[in-house]
N, C-alpha and C positions, 0 to 999 in steps of 0.2 A: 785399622783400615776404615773403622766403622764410622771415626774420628776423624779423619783426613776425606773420607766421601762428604759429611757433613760441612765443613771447611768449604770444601769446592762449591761444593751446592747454596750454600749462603752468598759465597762471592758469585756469582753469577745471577740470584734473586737481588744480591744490592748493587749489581752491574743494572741490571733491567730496571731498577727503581731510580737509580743515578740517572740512565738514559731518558726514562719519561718523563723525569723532573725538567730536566735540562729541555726538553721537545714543547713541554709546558711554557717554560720562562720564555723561550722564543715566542711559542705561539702569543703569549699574552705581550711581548715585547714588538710582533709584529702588529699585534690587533691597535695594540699603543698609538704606533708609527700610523695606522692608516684612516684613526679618527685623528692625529696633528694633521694628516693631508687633505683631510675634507676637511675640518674648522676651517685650514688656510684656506681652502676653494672658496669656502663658501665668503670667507672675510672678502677674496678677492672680488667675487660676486655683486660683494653689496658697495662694494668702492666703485666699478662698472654703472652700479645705479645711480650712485650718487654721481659721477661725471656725466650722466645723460639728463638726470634732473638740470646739474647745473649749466649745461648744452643748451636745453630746453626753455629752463628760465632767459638767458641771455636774450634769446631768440623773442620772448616774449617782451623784453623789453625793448628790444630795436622795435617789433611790432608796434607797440604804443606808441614810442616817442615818434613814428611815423606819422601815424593816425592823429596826433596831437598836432605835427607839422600842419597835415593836410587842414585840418579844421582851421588852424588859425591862418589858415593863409587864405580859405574862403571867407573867413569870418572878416578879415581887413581887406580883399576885395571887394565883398558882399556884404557889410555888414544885416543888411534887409534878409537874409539867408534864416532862417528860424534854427536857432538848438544849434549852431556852429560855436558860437561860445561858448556856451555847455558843455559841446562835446570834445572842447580843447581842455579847458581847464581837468575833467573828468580822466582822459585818458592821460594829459604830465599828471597828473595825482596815481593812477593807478602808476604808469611808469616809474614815480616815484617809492610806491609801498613794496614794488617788485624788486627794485635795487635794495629796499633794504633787507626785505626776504632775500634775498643773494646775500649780503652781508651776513644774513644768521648761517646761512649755509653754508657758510666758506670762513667761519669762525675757526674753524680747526687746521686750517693751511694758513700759515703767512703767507705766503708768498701771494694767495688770493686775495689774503685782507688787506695788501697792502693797494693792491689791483683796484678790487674797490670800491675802498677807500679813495682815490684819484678819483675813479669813474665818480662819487658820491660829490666828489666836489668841482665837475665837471658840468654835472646835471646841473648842481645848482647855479653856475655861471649861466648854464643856456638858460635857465627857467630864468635867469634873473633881464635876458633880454628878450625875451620871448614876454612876458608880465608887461615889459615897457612899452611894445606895440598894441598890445592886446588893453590894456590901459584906456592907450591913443584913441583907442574905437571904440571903447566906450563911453570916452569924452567924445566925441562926434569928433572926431582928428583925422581923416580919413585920410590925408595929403600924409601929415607928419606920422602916422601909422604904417602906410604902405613904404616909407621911406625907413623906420624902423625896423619892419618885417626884413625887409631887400638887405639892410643891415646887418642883421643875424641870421638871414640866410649864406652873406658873405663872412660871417666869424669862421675863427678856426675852432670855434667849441664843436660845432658840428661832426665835423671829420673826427675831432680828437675822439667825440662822444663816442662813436661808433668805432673808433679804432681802438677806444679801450675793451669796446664790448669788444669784437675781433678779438684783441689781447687776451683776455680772460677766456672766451672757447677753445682757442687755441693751446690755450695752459692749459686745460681740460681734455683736450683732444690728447694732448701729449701724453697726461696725465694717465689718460685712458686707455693709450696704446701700449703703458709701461706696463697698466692692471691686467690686461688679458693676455701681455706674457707671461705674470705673476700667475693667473688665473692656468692657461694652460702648461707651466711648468708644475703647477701642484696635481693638475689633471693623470699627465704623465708619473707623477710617482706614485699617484694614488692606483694607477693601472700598475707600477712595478710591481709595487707590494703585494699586492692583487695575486699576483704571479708567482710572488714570493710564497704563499701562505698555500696556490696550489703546488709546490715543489714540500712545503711543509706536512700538507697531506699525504701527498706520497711516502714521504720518510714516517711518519707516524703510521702506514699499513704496513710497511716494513717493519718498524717495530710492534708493532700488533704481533705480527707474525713470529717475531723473538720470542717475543712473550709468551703465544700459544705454546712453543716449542717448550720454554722453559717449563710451561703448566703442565706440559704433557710429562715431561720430568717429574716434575714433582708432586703430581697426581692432587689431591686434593687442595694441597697449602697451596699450591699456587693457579690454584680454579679462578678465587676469588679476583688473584691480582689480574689475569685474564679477562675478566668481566669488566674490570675495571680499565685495562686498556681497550677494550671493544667500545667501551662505552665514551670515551675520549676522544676515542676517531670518531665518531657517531656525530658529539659535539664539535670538533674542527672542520666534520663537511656539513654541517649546519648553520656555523659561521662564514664558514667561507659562502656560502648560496646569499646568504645574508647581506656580504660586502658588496656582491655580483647585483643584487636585484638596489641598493643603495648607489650603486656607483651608475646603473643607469636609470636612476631616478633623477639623477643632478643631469645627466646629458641630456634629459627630456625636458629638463627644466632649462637648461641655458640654451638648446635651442627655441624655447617658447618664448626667453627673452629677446631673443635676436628676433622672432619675426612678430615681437612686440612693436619694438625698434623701428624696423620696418613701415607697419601700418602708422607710427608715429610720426614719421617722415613725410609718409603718403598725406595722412591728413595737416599736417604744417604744410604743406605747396597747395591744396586745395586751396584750407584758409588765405593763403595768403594770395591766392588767383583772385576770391571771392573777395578780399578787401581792397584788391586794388579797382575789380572793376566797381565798387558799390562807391569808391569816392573818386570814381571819371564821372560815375552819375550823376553826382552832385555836383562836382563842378560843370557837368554840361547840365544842367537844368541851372542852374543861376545865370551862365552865362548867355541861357536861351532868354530867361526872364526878363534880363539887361536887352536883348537884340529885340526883345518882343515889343516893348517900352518905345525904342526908337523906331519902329516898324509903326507902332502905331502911328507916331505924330506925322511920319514919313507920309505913310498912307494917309492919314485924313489929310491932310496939308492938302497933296497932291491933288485929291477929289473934288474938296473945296475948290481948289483954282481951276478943274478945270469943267467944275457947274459954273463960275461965272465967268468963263470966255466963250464970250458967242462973235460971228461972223467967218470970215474968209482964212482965220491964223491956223493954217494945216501945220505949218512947223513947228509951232506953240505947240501945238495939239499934239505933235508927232513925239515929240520930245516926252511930253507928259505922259504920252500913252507908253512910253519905252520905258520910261521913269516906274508907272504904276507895274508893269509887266515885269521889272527887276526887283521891286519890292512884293511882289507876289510869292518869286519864287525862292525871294529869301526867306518870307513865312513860311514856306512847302520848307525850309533845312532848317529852321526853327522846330517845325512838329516833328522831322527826324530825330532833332537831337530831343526835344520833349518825350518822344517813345521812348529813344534808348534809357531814358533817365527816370524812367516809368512815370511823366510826370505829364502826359499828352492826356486833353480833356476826352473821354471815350462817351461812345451813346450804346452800350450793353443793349441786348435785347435776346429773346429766343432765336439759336440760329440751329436750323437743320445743316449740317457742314457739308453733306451728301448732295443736297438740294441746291445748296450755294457754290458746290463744285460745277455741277451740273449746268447750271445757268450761264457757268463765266466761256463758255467753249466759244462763241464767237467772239469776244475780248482779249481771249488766249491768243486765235487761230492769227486775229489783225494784228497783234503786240508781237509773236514771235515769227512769223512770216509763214508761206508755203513750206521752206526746206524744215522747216521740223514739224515732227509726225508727233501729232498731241495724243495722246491714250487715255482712258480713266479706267478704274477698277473700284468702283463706289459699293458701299456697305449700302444698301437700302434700309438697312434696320438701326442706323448712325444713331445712339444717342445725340439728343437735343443739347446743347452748350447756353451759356449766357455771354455773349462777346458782343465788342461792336462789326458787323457783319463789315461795314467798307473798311475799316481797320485789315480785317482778315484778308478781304483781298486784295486789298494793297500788299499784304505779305505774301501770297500767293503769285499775286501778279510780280514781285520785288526775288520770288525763287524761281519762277520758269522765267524771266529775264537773264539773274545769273545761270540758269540751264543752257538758257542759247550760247551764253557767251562762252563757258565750258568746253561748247560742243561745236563752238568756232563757227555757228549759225545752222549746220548741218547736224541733226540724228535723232532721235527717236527720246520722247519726254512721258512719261509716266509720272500721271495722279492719280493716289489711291486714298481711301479715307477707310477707316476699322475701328472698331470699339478695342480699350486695352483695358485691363487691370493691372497696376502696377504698386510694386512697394515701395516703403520710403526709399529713395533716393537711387533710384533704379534708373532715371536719366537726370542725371543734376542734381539740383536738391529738392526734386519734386517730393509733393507730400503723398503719400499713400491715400489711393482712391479707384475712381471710376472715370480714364478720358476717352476721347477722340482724338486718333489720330490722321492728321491728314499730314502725307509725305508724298514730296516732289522727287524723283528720280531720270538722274539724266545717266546719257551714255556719252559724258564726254573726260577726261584728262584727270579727273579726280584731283585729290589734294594730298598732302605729305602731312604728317604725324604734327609737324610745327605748324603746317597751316589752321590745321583744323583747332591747335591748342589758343590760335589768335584770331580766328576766322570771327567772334561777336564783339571785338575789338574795334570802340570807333573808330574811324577815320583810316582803319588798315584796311587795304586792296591789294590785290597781286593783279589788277587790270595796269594798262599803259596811262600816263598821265595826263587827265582829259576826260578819261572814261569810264570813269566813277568817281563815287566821293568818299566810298568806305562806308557809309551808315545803311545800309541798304539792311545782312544781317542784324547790325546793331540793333535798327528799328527793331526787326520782328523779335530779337531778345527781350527789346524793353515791351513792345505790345504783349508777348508771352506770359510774361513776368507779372506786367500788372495785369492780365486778365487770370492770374493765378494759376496757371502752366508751366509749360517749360518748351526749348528746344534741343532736338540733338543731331548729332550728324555722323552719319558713316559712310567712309569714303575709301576707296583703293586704286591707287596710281594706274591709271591705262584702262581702268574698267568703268569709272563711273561714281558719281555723289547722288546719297540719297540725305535729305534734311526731311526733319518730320517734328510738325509742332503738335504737342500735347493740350490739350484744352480740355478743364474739366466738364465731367458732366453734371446738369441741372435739370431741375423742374421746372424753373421759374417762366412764368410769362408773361412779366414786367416788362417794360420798357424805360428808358431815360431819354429826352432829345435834347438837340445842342444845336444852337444857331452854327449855319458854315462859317466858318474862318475867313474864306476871300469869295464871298460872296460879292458880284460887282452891283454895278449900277443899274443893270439890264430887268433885273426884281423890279415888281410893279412896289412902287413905296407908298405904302400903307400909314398914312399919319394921320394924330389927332389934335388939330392945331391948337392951341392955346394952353394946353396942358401942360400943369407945374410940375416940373422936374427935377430933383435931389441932385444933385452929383458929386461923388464921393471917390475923387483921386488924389494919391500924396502928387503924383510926378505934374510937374509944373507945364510941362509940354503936352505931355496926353489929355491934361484937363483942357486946358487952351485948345486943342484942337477938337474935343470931342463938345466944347460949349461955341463955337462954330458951328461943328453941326447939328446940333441941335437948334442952334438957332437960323440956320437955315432952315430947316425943317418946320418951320414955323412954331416952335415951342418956347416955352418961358422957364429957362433953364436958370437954377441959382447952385451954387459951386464954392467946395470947400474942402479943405485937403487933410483932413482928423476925422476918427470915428468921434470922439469929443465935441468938437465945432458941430456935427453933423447933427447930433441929438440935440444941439443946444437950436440947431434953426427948424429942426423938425417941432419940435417944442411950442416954437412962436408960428407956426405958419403950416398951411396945409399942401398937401404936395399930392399928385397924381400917382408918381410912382419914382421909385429912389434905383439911381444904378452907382451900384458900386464897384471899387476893385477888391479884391482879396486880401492880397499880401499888402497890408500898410505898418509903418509902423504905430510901437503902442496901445492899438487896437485892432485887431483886423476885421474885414467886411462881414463873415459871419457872425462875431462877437456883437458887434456894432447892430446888424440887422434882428437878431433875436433880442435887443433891447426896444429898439422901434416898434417890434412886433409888439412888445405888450405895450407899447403908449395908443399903438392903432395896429389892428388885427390884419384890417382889411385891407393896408397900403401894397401894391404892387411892387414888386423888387426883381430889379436885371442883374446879374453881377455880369461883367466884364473880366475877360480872366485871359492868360496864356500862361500860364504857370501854375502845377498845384505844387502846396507844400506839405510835409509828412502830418499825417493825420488832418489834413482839412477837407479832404472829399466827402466827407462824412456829412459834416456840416452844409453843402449844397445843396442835398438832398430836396425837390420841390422847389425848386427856384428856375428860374430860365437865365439861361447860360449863354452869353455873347462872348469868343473867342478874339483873341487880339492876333495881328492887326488887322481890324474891321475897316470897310467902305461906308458912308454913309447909306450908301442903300439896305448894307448886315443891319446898320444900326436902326435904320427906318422901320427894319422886319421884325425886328427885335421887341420894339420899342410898341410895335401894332399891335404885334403877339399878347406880349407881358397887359397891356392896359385892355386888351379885348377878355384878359382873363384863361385864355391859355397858357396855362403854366402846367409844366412838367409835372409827370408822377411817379415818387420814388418807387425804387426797385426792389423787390421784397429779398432777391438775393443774387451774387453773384456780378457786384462792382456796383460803381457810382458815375455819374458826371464829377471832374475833373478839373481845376481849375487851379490858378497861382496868381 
């Protein structure tokens, strides 16, 4: 008996040993299975990335070869444009290093390298016609240039270019829709198993509990093996808390990628808002610089003929005066478009915005009529700004205009002005500082989510055709902008639009002044006859007409169309005072003038300007400034100014005079 108890009793300690062995091999055969399911997650993961990278890059090269477009197409318009060549060849260069950066990336898919590979030899067909115009304009080709450009703007490289990019995201996209089924099929067995290992737990306190049973049997021998199945469960609910706190470490992780994603989206449509308007800019400031040109000779022509017709010719005269009056107010869409392109010559000064609110309320009351109710709500303790004060309110005056017409000429208009602190890029992409805000608020019809995304868009309106021109916001973006602010706007359907421009704050209390722009004849003209006069224009028309007046004016005007020519007669001859233009080729007017400077200190200098270009405000600094297209009377007042020795004093901070 004692022999056959013995017998039983062993087969049921090597039952209980067989069982935990067996509960073991699982356990370690399921822990197996559920790091293969997160390695795959995570493999899948990082293929998710790489399809966003390769998304992303794509996207970065249509951006360039855009941006490369756009330059070269002002560059063979405009070749006089500064840094448009430059910044063509620069950005097909970068588009260039970025395709092959995709080539490294997409080494490991055929089916990508085969892709492109195409796109690689696509690119270099555009670049190879895109080089031929670009060429043309730098050999002064300017005809057989803009007929090459129009050339490869009509190729089918273009389309292909871009349809192979298309091509290749769209592999990518596919690609990526395959990954994040891969991605969430391994999700789901990595949670099966999960589930599996808590159904394993259970069976292992079940067998816990055999075991106790058996220990209780067999009193001491089988204590130990007890202890050691307590201590087993102990380690499989350890593991298991383990897989639990890992499995939502990756879910916290892959939704952090997704609202990575996200913000990466948001910022690609920003940028690419911010690029398209920074080269409308530019094409509207060249193509203002071009209008400004012909504005001038228009206007001085005009003047000149009609100082030497005297007697009874009213029709002569009637003609002329309609004549001058339509070239005026082509200069007034000239400085619009020069604002929006932040390229409009400004005269900065300290402005209380409170104080400048305050003053305009009879301006206001005649410009928007009796039916609307004018309001203010003025900061008395406004920080000071540095801006050009008619600038401002012209923008003032240009938003309670569109307040009336909002409000269909009837309701109630609110100006308020407040000091803000704000962070970076808290409206737009302002910089982090100290502004004033002055915001116009109407109560009339408001704007929709697409107006407002187009609302500083030149030449857009939502008025009837006739009654408007669309530059109205444009301007005050560009006046914003280049006084170093911003604007913004908020608006809601049926209740009313509020815009409010930011303008930083200053100490300064400097000043800059700028001769008017259409200043008539009606100025008492101030001349000192016989004095020698520089004159310093490439354009063939504006010199001719500006050496008219002058010599009308009774002065002894000598003319030459180089900064080179210009120090070669300064050189031989002495001169009262030198006016030049800005933008020439080969040398420009400030280059030019700080060499003069050191042959003769003391000589007087005008520049003539309607156009600045990047980085030349700088260089004005101290100079008297005559805006184009000028009257001979601007030019008389200009000309009294500069040789009486009133000249402008630069501005310690807070902008410059302006010029192109």
């Amino acid at each position: 008996m004692t022999s056959g108890d013995d017998q039983a009793f062993d087969w049921r300690r090597g039952g209980a040993v067989a069982v935990g062995m067996i509960a073991t091999l699982i356990l370690i055969g399921m822990v197996f299975l559920v790091a293969v399911s997160n390695r795959a997650r995570d493999d899948a993961l990082e293929r998710e990335r790489h399809a966003y990278d390769i998304n992303l890059l794509t996207r970065s090269v249509d951006a360039s070869l855009v941006r490369a477009e756009a330059a070269l197409g002002t560059f063979v318009l405009d070749e006089d444009v500064q840094g448009t060549g430059h910044l063509y060849y620069s950005q097909w260069q970068l588009a260039g290093d970025q395709i092959r950066q995709l080539r490294r990336e997409s080494a490991n898919d055929p089916g990508q390298r085969r892709r492109v590979a195409d796109l690689q030899k696509i690119y270099d067909a555009r670049s190879q016609e895109f080089s031929t115009a670009a060429s043309a304009v730098t050999a002064k080709q300017g005809t057989l240039a803009i007929n090459l450009y129009y050339q490869a703007t009509k190729s089918p490289t273009g389309p292909a270019l871009r349809g192979k990019l298309t091509e290749i995201a769209d592999s990518e996209r596919a690609a990526l829709k395959a990954r994040m089924e891969q991605t969430k099929f391994f999700s789901a067995e990595a949670d099966r198993l999960t589930d599996y290992l808590s159904l394993l737990g259970v069976l292992a306190g079940l067998g816990a509990v055999f075991v106790g049973a058996i220990a209780f049997q067999a009193m001491r021998q089988n204590a130990l093996a007890k202890r050691e199945a307590e201590s087993e469960y102990e380690r499989s609910l350890a593991l298991e808390t383990a897989v639990e706190d890992r499995t939502r470490e990756l879910r916290h992780a892959n939704a952090a990628l997704k609202a990575e994603a996200i913000e990466r989206q948001a910022a690609e449509a920003q940028l690419r808002q911010v690029q398209k308007m920074e080269a409308v800019g530019q094409l509207t400031g060249g193509i203002a610089h071009d209008f400004n040109n012909m504005l001038a000779v228009v206007v001085g022509g005009i003047d000149l003929a009609r100082r030497r017709l005297n007697g009874p010719r009213r029709e002569v005269m009637l003609h002329l005066n309609n004549a001058m009056e339509g070239a005026t107010r082509a200069a007034a869409l000239t400085r619009r478009l020069l604002s929006f392109a932040r390229s409009e010559p400004l005269l900065p000064e300290r402005v209380d915005g409170s104080a400048l609110v305050a003053g305009m309320s009879d301006l206001l009351d005649r410009t928007l009529g009796e039916r609307i109710t004018v309001e203010t709500k003025l900061d008395l303790k406004a920080w000071p700004t540095f801006v050009d004060p008619h600038q401002l309110e012209n923008a003032i005056v240009n938003l309670a205009v569109n307040a009336r017409d909002a409000m269909d000429g009837t309701g109630k208009l609110l100006i308020e002005t407040a000091n803000v602190t704000l962070g970076a890029n808290a409206v737009g992409d302002i910089q982090p500082g100290d502004y004033v805000r002055i915001s116009v608020t109407d109560t009339g019809s408001g704007m929709t989510p697409d107006v407002i995304d187009r609302a500083f868009e030149p030449f857009f309106t939502t008025k009837p055709v006739g009654k408007g021109t669309g530059l109205g916001l444009s301007q005050i973006f560009g006046f914003a902008h280049q006084s170093g602010g911003e604007v913004g706007i908020e608006s809601r359907l049926g209740k009313g639009t509020t815009v409010s421009i930011y303008l930083p704050r200053t100490e300064s209390a400097a000043t800059v002044r700028l001769h008017s722009a259409t200043q008539r004849g009606s100025e008492a003209e101030l001349t000192v006859p016989g004095a020698r006069i520089l004159l310093v224009e490439d354009d063939p028309r504006v010199r001719a007409a500006t050496v008219g007046a002058l010599e009308d004016l009774d002065y002894d005007p000598v003319a030459c169309s180089s900064g080179a020519e210009a120090i070669e007669l300064f050189d031989s001859a002495d001169f009262d005072l030198v006016i030049s233009d800005v933008v020439m080729p080969e040398m420009t007017g400030p280059e030019m003038v700080r060499i003069l400077k050191s042959m003769r200190s003391d000589v007087a200098i005008l520049f003539v300007t309607g156009y600045v270009g990047d980085g030349e405000s700088d260089d004005l600094i101290g100079h008297d400034l005559l805006r184009k297209p000028f009257t001979v009377g601007a030019l008389a007042g200009a000309i009294a100014r500069s040789l009486s020795g009133h000249v402008s004093e630069s501005p310690q901070s807070g902008g410059a005079a302006a010029a192109g």
